[in-house]
C-alpha positions as CSV (number, residue, x, y, z in Angstrom):
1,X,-15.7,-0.4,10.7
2,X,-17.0,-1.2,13.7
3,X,-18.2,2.4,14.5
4,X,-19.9,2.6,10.9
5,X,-22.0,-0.5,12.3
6,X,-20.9,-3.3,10.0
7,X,-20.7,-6.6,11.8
8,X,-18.2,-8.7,12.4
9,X,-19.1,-10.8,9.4
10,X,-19.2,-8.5,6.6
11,X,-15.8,-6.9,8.6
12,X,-14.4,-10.6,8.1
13,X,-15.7,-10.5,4.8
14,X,-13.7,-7.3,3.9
15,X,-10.5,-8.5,5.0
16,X,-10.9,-11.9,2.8
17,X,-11.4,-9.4,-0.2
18,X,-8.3,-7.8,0.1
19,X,-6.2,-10.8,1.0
20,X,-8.0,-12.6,-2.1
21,X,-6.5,-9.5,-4.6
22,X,-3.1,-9.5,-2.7
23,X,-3.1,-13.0,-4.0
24,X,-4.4,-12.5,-7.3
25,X,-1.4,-9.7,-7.9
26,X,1.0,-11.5,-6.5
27,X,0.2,-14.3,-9.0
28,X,0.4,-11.8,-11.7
29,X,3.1,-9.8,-10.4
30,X,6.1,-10.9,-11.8
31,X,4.3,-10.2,-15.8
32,X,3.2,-6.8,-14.6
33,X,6.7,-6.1,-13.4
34,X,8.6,-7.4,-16.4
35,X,6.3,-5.3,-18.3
36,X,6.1,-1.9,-16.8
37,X,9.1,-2.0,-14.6
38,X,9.4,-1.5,-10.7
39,X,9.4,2.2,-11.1
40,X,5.9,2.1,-12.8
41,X,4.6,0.0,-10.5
42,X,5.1,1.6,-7.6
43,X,3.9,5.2,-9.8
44,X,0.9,3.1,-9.8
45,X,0.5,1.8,-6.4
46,X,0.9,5.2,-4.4
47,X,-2.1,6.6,-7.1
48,X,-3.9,3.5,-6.2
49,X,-3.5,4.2,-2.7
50,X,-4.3,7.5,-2.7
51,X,-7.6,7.1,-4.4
52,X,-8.1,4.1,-1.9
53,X,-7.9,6.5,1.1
54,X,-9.7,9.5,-0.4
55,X,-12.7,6.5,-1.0
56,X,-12.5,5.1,2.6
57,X,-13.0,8.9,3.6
58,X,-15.7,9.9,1.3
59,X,-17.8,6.7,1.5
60,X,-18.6,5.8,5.1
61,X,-19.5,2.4,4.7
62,X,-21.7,0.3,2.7
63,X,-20.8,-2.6,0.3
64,X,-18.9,0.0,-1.9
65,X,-16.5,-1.1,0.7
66,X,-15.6,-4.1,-1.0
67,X,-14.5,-2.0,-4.0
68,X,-12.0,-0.4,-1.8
69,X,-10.5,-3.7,-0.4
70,X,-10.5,-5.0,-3.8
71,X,-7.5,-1.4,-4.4
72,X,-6.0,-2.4,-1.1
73,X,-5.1,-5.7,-2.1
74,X,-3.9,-3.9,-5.6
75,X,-1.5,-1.5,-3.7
76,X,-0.6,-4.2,-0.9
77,X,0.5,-6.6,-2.7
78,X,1.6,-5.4,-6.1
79,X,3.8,-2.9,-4.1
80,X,5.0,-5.5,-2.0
81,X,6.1,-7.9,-4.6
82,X,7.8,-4.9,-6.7
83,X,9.6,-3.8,-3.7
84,X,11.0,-7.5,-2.8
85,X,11.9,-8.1,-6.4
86,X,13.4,-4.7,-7.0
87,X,15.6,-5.3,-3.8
88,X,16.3,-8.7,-5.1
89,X,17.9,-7.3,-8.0
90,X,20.0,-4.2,-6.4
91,X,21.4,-5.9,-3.5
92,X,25.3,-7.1,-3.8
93,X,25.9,-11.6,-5.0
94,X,25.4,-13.1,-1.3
95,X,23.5,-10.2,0.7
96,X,20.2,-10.5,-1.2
97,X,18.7,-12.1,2.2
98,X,20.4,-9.3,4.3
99,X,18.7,-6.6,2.1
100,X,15.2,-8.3,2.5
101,X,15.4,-8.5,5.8
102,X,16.5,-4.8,6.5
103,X,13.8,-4.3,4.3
104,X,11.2,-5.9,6.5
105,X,12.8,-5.0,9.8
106,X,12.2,-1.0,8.2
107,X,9.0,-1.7,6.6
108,X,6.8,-3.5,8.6
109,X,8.6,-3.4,12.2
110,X,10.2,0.3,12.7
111,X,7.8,1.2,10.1
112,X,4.6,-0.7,11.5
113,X,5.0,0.3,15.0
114,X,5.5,3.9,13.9
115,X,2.5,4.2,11.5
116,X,0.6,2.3,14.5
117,X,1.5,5.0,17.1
118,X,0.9,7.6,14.6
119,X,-2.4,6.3,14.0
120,X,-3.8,5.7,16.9
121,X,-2.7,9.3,18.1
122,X,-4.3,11.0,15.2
123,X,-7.4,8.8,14.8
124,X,-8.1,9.8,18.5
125,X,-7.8,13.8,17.7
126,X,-9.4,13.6,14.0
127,X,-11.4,10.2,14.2
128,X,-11.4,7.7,11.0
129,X,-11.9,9.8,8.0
130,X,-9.4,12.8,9.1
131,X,-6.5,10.0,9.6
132,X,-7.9,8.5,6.0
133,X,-7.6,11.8,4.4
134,X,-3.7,12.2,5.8
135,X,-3.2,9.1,4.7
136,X,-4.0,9.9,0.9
137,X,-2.3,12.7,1.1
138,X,0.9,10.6,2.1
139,X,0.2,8.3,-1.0
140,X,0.4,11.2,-2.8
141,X,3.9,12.5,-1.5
142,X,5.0,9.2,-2.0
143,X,3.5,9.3,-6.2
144,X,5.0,12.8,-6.1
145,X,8.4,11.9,-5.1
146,X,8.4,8.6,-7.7
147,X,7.5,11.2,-10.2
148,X,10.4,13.0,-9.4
149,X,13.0,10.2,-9.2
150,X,11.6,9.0,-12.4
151,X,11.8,12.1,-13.7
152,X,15.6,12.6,-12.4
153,X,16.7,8.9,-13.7
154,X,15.4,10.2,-17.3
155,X,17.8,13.0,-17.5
156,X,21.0,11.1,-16.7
């Protein structure tokens, strides 16, 4: 952000946006999940996050960017309440914190620090809107494989 010349302020700004929606959805969460099911959900938050990197790519900066944050905290934390809740439910009586925190430890720490090293390697080769573009394409393996294990479930 800082190399499409926003300032720290409106960068701040951003970040408040998205953590404001992640609270919003995680409010709303639980209805949205009763409703539509953690399958759907996630459906919808690898499509959300697809359109969110193909944006962040295409746009190059400019208030539009608020939009954007405003789909990150939709695909944040509507996934991330799904997930915790769907785990919730298909771990064993008793090892419901055990699941969680394999969850977490493959999520956000093997996970994090992979995606982190990945990143910086590629934005360094392809700069910000070639790593973007990867990283809707990723969204969309990951709406194409929920596809497919919805698909799959249906026909048993």
């Amino acid at each position: 952000m800082r190399q499409l010349n926003h300032s720290s302020l409106f960068i701040g700004f951003l970040w408040s946006v998205g953590v404001a929606f992640e609270v919003i959805l995680m409010i709303y969460a639980g209805k949205l999940i009763r409703r539509y099911g953690h399958e759907i959900i996630f459906i919808f938050t690898f499509a959300a996050a697809a359109l969110r990197w193909i944006l962040t790519s295409m746009v190059g900066g400019g208030p539009f960017f608020i939009f954007i944050q405003g789909i990150h905290g939709l695909t944040f934390g509507l996934f991330h309440i799904s997930a915790v809740t769907w785990i919730a439910r298909l771990a064993p009586r008793g090892f419901q914190a055990t699941a969680q925190s394999l969850f977490s430890s493959a999520t956000y720490g093997v996970g994090g620090i992979i995606g982190f090293l990945m990143n910086a390697f590629l934005y360094e080769r392809w700069g910000a809107k070639g790593l973007w573009t990867l990283d809707c394409f990723i969204a969309l393996a990951g709406l194409g494989l929920g596809l497919i294990f919805i698909s799959l479930k249906g026909k048993k």
